[in-house]
C-alpha positions as CSV (number, residue, x, y, z in Angstrom):
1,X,32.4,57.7,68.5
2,X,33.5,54.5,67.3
3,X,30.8,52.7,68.6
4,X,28.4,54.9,67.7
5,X,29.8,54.3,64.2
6,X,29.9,50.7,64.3
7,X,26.5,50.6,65.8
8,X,24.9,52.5,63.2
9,X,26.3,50.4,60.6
10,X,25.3,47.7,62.5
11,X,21.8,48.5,62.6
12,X,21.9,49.7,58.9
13,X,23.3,46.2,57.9
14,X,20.4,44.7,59.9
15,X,17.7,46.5,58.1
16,X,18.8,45.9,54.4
17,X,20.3,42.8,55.5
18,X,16.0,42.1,56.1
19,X,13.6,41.3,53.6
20,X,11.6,44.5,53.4
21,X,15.1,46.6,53.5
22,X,16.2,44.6,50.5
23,X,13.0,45.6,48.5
24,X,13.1,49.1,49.6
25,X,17.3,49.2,48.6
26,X,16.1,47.7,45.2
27,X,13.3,49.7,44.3
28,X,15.4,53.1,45.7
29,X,18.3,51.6,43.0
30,X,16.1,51.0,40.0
31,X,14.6,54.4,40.2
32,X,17.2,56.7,40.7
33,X,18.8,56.6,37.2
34,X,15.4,56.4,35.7
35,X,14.6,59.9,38.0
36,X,17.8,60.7,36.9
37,X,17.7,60.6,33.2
38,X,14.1,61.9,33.3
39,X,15.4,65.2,35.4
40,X,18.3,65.5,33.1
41,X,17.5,65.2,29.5
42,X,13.5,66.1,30.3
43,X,12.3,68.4,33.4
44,X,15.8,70.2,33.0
45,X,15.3,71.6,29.9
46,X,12.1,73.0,30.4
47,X,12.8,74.5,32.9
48,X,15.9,76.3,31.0
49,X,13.6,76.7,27.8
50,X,10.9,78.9,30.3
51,X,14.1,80.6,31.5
52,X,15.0,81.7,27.9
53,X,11.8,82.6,27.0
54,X,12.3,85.9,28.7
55,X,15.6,87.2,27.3
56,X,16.4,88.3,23.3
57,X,19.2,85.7,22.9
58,X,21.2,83.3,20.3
59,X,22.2,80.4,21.1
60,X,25.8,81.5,21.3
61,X,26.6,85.4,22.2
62,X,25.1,87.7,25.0
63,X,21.3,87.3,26.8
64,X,19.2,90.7,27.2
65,X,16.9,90.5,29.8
66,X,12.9,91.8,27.8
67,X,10.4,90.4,30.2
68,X,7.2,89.3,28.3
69,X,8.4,90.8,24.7
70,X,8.7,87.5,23.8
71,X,5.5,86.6,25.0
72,X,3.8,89.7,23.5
73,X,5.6,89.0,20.0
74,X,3.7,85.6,19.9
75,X,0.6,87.1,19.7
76,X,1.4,90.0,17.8
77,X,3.8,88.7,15.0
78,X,2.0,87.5,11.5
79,X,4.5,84.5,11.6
80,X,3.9,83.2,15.1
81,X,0.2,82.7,16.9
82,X,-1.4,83.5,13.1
83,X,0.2,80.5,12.1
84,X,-2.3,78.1,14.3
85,X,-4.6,78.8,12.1
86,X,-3.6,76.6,9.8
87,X,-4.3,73.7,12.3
88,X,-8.0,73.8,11.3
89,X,-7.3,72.1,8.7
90,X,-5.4,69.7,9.8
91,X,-8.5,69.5,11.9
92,X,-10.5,68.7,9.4
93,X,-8.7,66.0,8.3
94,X,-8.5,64.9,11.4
95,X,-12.2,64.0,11.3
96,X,-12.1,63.0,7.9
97,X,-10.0,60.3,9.2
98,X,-11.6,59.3,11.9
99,X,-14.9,59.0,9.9
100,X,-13.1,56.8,7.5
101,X,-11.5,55.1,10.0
102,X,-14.6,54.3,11.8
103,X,-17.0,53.2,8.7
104,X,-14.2,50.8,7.9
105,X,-13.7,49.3,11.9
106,X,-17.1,48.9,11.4
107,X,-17.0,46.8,8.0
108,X,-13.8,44.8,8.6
109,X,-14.6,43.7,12.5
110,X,-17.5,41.0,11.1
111,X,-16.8,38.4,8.8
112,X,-15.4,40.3,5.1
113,X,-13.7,38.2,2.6
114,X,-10.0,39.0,2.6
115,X,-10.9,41.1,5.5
116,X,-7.3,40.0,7.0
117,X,-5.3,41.2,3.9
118,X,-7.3,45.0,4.0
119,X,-6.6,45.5,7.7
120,X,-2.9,45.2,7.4
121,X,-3.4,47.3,4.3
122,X,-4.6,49.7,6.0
123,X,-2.6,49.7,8.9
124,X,0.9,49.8,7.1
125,X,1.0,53.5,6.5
126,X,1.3,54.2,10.2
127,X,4.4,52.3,10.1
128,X,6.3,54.3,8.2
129,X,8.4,57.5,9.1
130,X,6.9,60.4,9.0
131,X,9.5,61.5,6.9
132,X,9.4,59.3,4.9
133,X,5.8,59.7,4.0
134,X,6.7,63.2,3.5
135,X,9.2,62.3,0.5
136,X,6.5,60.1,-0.9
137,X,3.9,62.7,-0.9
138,X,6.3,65.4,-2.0
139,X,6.7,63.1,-5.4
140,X,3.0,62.4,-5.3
141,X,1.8,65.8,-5.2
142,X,4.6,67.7,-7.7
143,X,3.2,68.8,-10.9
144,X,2.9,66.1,-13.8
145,X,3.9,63.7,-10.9
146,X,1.6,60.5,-10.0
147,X,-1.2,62.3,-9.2
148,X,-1.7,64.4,-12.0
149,X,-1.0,61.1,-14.0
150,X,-3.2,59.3,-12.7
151,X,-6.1,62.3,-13.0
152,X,-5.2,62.5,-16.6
153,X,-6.0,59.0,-17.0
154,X,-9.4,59.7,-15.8
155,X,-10.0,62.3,-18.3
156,X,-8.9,65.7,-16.9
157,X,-6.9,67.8,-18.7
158,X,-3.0,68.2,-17.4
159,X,-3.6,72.3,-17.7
160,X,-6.6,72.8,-15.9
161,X,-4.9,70.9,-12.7
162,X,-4.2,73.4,-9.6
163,X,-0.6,73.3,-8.4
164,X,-1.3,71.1,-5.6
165,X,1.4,72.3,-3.8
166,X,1.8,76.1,-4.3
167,X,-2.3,76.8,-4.9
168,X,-2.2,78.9,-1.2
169,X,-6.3,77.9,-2.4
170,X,-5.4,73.7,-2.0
171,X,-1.6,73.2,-0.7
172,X,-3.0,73.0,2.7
173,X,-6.0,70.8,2.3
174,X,-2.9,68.5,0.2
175,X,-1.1,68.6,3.1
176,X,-3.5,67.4,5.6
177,X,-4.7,64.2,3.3
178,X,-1.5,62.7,3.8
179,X,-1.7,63.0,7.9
180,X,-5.2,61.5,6.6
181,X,-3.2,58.5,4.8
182,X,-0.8,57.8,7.5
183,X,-3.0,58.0,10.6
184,X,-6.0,56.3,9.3
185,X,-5.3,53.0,9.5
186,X,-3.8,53.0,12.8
187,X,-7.4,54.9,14.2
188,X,-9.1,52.0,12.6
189,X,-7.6,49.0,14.5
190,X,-8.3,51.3,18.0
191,X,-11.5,51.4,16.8
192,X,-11.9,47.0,15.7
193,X,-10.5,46.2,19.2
194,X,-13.4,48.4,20.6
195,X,-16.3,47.1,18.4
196,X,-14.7,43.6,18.7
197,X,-15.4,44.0,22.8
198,X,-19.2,44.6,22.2
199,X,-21.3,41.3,23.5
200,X,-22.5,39.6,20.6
201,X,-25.8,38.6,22.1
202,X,-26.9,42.5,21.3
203,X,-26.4,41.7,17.7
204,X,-28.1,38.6,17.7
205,X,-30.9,40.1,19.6
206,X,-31.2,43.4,16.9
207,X,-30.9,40.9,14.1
208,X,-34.1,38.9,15.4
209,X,-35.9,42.5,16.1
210,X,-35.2,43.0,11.9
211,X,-32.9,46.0,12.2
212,X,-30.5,46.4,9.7
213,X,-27.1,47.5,9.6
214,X,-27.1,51.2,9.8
215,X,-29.6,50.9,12.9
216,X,-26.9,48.1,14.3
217,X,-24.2,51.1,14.1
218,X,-26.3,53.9,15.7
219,X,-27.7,51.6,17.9
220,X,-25.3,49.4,19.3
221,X,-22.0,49.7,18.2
222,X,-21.7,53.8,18.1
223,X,-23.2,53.8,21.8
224,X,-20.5,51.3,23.3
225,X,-17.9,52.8,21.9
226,X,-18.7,56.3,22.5
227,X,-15.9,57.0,24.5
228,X,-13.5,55.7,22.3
229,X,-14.3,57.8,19.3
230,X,-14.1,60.9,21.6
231,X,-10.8,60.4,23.1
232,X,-9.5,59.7,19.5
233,X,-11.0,62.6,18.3
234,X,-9.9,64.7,20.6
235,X,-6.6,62.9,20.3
236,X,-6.4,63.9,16.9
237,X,-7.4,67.3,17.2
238,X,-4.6,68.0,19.7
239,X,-2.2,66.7,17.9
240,X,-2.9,68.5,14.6
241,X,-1.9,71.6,16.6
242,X,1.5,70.2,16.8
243,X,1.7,69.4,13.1
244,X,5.1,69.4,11.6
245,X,6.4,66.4,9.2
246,X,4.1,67.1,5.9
247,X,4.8,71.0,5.7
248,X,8.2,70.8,7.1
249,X,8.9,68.2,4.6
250,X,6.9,68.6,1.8
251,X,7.2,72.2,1.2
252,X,9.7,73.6,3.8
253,X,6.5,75.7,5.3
254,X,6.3,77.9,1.9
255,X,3.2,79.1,0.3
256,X,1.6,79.5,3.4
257,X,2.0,76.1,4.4
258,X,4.1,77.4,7.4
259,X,2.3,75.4,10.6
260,X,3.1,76.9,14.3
261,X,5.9,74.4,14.8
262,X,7.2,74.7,11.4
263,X,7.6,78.6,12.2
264,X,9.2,78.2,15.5
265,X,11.6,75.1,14.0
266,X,12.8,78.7,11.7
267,X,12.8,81.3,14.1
268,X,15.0,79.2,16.5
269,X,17.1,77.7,13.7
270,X,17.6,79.6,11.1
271,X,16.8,83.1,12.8
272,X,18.6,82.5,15.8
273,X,16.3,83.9,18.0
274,X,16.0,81.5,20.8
275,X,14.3,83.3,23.1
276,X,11.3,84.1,20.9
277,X,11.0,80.4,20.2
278,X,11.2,79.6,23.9
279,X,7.7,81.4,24.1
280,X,6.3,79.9,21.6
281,X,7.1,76.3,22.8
282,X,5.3,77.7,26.1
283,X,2.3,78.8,24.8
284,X,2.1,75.8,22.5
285,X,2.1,73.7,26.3
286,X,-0.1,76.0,27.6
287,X,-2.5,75.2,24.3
288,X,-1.5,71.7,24.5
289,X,-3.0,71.9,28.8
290,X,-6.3,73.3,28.0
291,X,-6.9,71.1,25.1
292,X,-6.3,68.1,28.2
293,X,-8.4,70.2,30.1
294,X,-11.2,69.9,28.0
295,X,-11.0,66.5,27.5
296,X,-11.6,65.3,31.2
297,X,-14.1,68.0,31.2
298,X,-16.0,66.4,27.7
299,X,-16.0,62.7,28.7
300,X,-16.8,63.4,31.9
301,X,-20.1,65.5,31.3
302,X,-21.1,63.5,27.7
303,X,-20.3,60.1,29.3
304,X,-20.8,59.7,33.0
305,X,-22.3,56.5,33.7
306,X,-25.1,57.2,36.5
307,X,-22.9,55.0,38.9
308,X,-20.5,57.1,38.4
309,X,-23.0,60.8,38.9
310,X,-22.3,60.5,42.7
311,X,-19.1,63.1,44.5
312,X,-16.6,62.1,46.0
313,X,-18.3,63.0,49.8
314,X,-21.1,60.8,48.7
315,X,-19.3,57.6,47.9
316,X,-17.1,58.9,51.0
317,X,-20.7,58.3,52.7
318,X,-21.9,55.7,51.7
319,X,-19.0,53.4,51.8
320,X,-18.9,54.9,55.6
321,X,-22.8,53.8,55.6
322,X,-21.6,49.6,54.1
323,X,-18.5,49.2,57.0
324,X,-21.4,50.5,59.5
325,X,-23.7,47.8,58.8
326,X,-21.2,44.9,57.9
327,X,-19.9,46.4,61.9
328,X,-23.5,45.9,62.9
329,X,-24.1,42.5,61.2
330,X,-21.0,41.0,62.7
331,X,-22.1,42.4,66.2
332,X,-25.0,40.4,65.8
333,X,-23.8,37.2,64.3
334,X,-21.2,36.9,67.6
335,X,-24.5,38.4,69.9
């Protein structure tokens, strides 16, 4: 026994004691408290959360088991699924942005004067918390406040203003211009470093065919970065489903400002009912997975290169077809 001990450590010793052991012993100790902390603080407490999401529960007291009641409630409940609705328009402003973002990429990537000064202009909102640009907004917005102000410099009369934020006809639309501020400027620098990539020779050749600058856009610089402003969009559209800072800040989700997460941040908080908001948080990932879904299946139908239009048994084939031939051609070299 005790040299079947010492042998084995022996030949263990020997192994790590090698080259490839080492690397293998490294790699093995550099993930396993990355694994670690990713099981702990991320896989773990899903899978408790799907767990809850089938009992009526606090978050201190007794569990009762109810099946898919919680599941059912999300659907049924005026406070809970009716609430996405509300993510249209943060939707809309979603493409707002991204239009705006895009006309000025376009502008800013040739030569502008103080070109330099307006992209970090424009890019500093993104910097800042989304809290923060929550308390700014909440100032901006409040009656007789800066923007009122600023529209009774113009000419409008203070009395004939909506209350931006407690119109249920405009608090919403409000709300989504400042995920329009803040998220603007950083769509528009994706959007330079993908025009910037274009060959310039296309320009040069469109300039000598006469075209002008919209027909420069449509024709050359819209086309190459097609795939860009799709991901972006669809980006942007899945994450104004999971909208939370502006209402949650601005207006505490009153006036029917009350986004999804914004309701289940209240059920689980100040209602105590954990299990509900368990469900939603699932069904908000199962939302979150078909909107991923959709956007392999999008870019891979609107842009597929024709390179790329083969399966995977056909580029199986023909790369069987190349090692054939290179077989034969060496064959016949040595013949």
């Amino acid at each position: 026994m005790m040299e079947d001990s010492m042998g084995k450590a022996s030949s263990l010793k020997k192994i790590f004691g090698m080259g490839k052991g080492q690397r293998i012993l490294v790699i093995v100790t550099f993930m396993f408290l990355p694994l670690l902390l990713l099981f702990v603080f991320t896989y773990l407490p899903f899978l408790k959360m799907f767990q809850f999401s089938f009992y009526d529960m606090k978050y201190i007291g007794k569990r009762e088991w109810v099946g898919l009641q919680n599941y059912i409630d999300v659907f049924t409940r005026d406070d809970c699924f009716k609430a996405l609705k509300l993510c249209f328009y943060y939707m809309a402003g979603a493409i707002v942005q991204l239009v705006i973002a895009l006309y000025f990429a376009t502008v800013l990537s040739f030569k502008v004067k103080g070109g330099a000064f307006f992209k970090g202009a424009m890019f500093f909102p993104s910097l800042i918390c989304g809290i923060a640009v929550g308390f700014i907004f909440k100032f901006f917005y409040t009656r007789g406040f800066v923007l009122d102000t600023v529209l009774s410099w113009l000419g409008f009369a203070k009395e004939s203003l909506p209350y931006w934020l407690k119109d249920t006809s405009i608090n919403n639309f409000s709300l989504a211009a400042t995920s329009v501020w803040k998220y603007m400027g950083q769509n528009m620098v994706l959007f330079i470093g993908a025009i910037m990539s274009v060959d310039k020779e296309l320009y040069e050749a469109a300039m000598i065919d006469g075209a002008n600058a919209w027909n420069k856009f449509r024709y050359i610089i819209l086309p190459s970065i097609k795939s860009i402003v799709v991901l972006n969009l669809i980006l942007s559209i899945t994450g104004s489903i999971s909208a939370f800072e502006p209402p949650y800040v601005i207006t505490n989700g009153t006036n029917g400002t009350g986004t999804y997460f914004v309701i289940m941040d209240r059920i689980a908080h100040q209602n105590q009912k954990v299990g509900l908001a368990s469900a939603m948080a699932i069904v908000l990932l199962g939302i979150l997975i078909l909107c991923t879904i959709a956007q392999k299946v999008i870019l891979n139908v609107m842009f597929n290169d024709k390179t790329e239009s083969y399966s995977r048994k056909a580029l199986k084939k023909m790369r069987k077809e190349e090692r054939l031939k290179r077989k034969e051609a060496r064959e016949a070299a040595r013949a």
